[in-house]
C-alpha positions, 0 to 999 in steps of 0.5 A, a space after each residue: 500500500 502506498 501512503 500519502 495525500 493525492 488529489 484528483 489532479 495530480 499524474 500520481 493520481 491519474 497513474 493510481 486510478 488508471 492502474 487501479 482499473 485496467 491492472 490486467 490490460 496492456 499499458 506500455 511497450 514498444 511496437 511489435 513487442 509483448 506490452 507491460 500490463 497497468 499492474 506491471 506498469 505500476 509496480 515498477 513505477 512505485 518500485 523505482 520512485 523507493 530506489 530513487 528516494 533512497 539514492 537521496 532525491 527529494 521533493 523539488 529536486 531535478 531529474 532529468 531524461 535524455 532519451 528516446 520513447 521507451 516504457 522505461 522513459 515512462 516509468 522513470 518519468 512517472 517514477 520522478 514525479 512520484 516524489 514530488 520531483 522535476 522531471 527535466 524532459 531533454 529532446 533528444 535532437 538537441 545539439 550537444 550545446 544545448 543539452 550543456 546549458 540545460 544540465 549545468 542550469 537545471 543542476 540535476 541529481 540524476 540523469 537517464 539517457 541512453 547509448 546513442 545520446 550519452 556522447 552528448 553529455 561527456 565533457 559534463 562527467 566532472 559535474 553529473 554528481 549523481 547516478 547516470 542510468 541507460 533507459 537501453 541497458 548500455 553497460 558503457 564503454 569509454 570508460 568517460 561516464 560510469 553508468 548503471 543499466 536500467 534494467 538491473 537498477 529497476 531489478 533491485 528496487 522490485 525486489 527490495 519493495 517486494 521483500 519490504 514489510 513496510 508501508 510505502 511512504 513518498 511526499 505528499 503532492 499536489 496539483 500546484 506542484 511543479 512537474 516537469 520543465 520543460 526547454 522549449 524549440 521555438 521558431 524564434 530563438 532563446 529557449 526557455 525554461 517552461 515549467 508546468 505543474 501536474 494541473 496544467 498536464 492532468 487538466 489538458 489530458 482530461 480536457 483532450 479526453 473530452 474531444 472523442 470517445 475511446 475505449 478502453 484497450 484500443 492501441 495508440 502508436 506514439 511515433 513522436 518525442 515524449 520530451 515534447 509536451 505534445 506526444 507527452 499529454 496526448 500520446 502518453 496521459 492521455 492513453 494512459 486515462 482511457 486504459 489504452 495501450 501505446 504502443 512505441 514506434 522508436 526512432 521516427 519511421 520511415 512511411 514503409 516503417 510506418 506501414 508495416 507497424 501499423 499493419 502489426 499494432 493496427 492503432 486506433 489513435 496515432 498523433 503526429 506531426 504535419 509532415 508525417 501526412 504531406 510526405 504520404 499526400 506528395 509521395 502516394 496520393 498525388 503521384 497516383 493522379 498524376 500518372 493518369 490521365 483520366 484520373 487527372 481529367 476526373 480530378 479537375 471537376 468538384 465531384 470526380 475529385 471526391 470521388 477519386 479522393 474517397 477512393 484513395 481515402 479508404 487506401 490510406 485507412 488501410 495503409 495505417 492498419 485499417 482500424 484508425 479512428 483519429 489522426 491527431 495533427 498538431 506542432 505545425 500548421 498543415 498545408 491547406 492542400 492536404 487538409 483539403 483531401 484528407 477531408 474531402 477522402 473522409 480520413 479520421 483526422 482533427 487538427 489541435 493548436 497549443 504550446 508548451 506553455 499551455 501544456 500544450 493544447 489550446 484548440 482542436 476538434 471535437 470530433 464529429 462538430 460538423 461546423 470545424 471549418 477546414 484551415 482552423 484548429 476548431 474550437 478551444 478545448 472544455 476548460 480553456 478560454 481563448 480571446 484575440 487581442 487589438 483584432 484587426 477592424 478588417 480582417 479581426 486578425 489580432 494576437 491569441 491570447 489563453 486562459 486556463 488550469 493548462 497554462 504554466 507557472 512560468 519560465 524558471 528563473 525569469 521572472 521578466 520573460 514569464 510577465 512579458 507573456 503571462 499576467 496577472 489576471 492569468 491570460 497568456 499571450 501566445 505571440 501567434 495572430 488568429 481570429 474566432 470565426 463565427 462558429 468559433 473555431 480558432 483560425 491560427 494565421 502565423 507567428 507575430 514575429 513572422 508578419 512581414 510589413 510591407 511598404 504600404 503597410 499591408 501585413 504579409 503572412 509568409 506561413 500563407 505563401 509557404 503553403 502555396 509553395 509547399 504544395 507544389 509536388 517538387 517542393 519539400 520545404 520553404 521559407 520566404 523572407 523579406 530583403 530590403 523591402 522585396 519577398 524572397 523564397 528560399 526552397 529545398 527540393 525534392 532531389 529525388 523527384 529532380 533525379 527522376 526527371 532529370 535522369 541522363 541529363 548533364 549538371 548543366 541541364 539539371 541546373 537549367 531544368 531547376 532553374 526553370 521550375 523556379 521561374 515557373 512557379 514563381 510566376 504561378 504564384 505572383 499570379 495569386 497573389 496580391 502585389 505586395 506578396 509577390 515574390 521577387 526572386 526565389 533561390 534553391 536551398 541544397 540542404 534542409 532547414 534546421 527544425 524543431 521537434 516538431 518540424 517547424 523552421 527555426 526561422 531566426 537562423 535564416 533572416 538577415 540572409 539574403 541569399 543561401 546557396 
């Protein structure tokens, strides 16, 4: 028996009930893997949050988790915030740099990682003070770092708590309670430190519970980073709460990956990022139509391309196992384009809009609300309240501001960017524009910081002209910027489309052929746009653009450049 005060909102609360109510379902594994069941699951919670305890961490303290998704990431989280301490969630693309200045700030007692990303931290050996564990078992080599297998330090702490007579014993904790902190990857430069309490993560999964029915026992495929609190409350508490199983892909799969653990797990909820969906609509739908000529024809009229969408969109269904009953789509605004024939194919999907700093949903469905405009996140989630501030007396575009139990405590140590965002009154400015339409979806325009006001004083969104550019089948990604006073774009191709068409040709000709479907494009689409959008020149990018973990441009790496080779 475990003793101590819990309260309804707090994770240890959540893991209690859920445990408590499924214990002889599947709770967590990796994909194609025999799952822990809820039972299994919690011992080895409560059994590692005693080990932890032991080796000194105490309430408050920081714990830290550099690793890839696995069961074991879970417990350890779940194992931290038991006692009442922070658990410090690293993304694992993070450069070297960046995972320094988190340990040396957050000055953490522990540190979970694993074999591929413990390279990371090995000029920090002098000042990890505490235990270093591989979630993976990685008995360590160099001989730089000790370290401790997770299995076998997880193998003593169960034996240690079945063997004990005594009743368990773990701080109280309450919803108020910092949880995690959490290093934001923002577009825009200067990563915080964003610091959520167990109300602001329980509250947001309970909301999000609210968006659809889901029984208990259904599969979700998690594919994207648990350090992100995207996948954490939508593709780990949330299950969690229904009793459901997840299912852990590992390292981000390729779409054939993809397929074939879908054909396997046959997930019945999977979130993901925008991309995941533009590659299969550039790789799979639009190659198929553009094939065939008929298919083509029937496309150009409203009711053949329903047609031919509803087709493909039973395909699709099947591609991802076939028993799919939501694709939750979030971390990056979806091109128009593909939002347009998952629609019109009848796949099972709903867009969210959040933050980290509001744990993170904000808006998205519900699902089956006839009224979710296609291009909005749909309407704010149960509990959470959304204005838009100084709206535009033409467009009603102005700054999105939330209030809710999801939004964070703050930033850690910053007490001047915590109120530069974050009120009195509890309202938090989001720096994204949008406006409420008149069913009430929220419509998310761009980043504040992203507007590009031209000469004549009209505001020029480049997220919109991205979109137009990034539906263009050669495209992979854009970024358009301003130079001097003129719209530039800078877009990376698609090579292997490039290599296909251009197959025998000469460098010169390869040159001349991109050449000229920049010149093309470029012209298409000045021809939609308003004078002041239109581009003045693009140029060809030969490598990607640096992201985030959710695949949005870190844009502050690129402006005040004006050409990139």
């Amino acid at each position: 028996m475990v003793l101590g005060a819990e309260v309804g909102l707090t994770l240890n609360y959540v893991i209690d009930s859920s445990c408590s109510k499924f214990k002889n379902r599947h709770a967590i594994g990796m994909a194609m893997e025999e799952p822990l069941t809820y039972k299994v699951f919690y011992e080895r919670i409560v059994a590692l949050a005693a080990r932890l305890r032991d080796e000194g961490v105490e309430k408050g303290d920081h714990v830290a988790i550099l690793g890839e998704n696995s069961p074991n990431w879970g417990i350890a989280y779940l194992a931290i915030v038991r006692l009442g301490a922070i658990a410090v969630p690293i993304l694992p693309d993070l450069p070297e740099s960046d995972v320094h200045h988190i340990l040396k700030e957050m000055q953490v007692k522990i540190l979970f990682t694993t074999q591929k990303l413990i390279e990371k931290v090995y000029e920090l050996s002098r000042e990890l003070k505490g235990p270093v564990i591989t979630l993976d078992d990685y008995e360590g080599t160099s001989g730089v770092i000790s370290v401790t297998p997770f299995t076998r330090y997880l193998n003593e702490a169960v034996i240690a708590l079945r063997s004990s007579s005594e009743d368990l014993v773990f701080p109280v904790v309450e919803e108020d309670d910092i949880a995690s902190i959490l290093y934001t990857s923002g577009t825009s430069g200067f990563s915080k430190a964003v610091m959520l309490s167990h109300k602001n993560l329980t509250s947001n999964a309970y909301a999000a519970s609210s968006l659809m029915e889901v029984e208990s026992g259904a599969t979700w495929l998690s594919i994207l980073p648990m350090s992100h609190t995207y996948e954490f409350t939508c593709g780990f508490i949330l299950p969690l709460l229904y009793g459901c199983r997840i299912a852990y892909a590992g390292k981000t799969p390729t779409p054939a990956i993809l397929q074939k653990l879908c054909s396997h797990e046959h997930p019945y909820v999977i979130f993901a990022v925008p991309l995941v969906l533009e590659k299969i609509y550039k790789k799979r739908v639009l190659p198929q139509i553009e094939k065939s000529r008929l298919l083509s024809l029937i496309c150009k009229t409203n009711i053949g391309r329903k047609f031919i969408y509803r087709r493909i969109g039973k395909k699709l269904l099947k591609f991802f196992g076939g028993n799919l009953a939501l694709m939750g789509i979030g971390g990056a605004a979806l091109n128009p384009e593909v939002e347009r024939f998952l629609s019109e194919a009848g796949f099972p999907y709903l867009i969210g809009y959040g933050m980290t700093e509001s744990s993170p949903l904000v808006a998205g469905g519900p699902s089956g609300d006839k009224t979710i405009a296609i291009g909005s996140t749909g309407k704010p989630l149960s509990g959470v309240d959304v204005k838009i501030v100084e709206p535009d007396s033409e467009t009603g575009i102005g700054e999105i501001y939330v209030c809710g139990a999801n939004v964070m405590k703050g930033y850690y140590d910053d007490l001047e960017a915590t109120a530069a965002v974050l009120g009195s009154d509890g309202w938090l400015a989001s720096g994204d524009l949008g406006f409420l339409d008149d069913a009430g979806n929220l419509h998310v325009c761009g980043r504040s910081k992203n507007v590009i006001v031209m000469a004549n004083g009209e505001n020029v969104y480049p997220e919109a002209i991205e979109h137009k550019i990034n539906a263009f089948n050669w495209v992979v990604e854009s970024l358009v910027i301003d130079n001097n006073g003129k719209l530039e774009a800078w877009i990376y191709p698609d090579y292997e489309f490039i290599d296909e068409k251009t197959a025998g040709s000469s460098r010169l000709e390869r040159r001349t052929y991109i050449e000229n479907l920049l010149e093309t494009m470029r012209g298409e689409l000045n021809s939609q746009l308003s004078a002041s959008s239109r581009l003045g020149k693009m140029f060809e990018r030969r490598e990607p653009f640096i992201k985030t973990a959710t695949h949005k441009i870190k844009r502050y790496l690129y402006y005040g450049q004006a050409v990139l080779g």
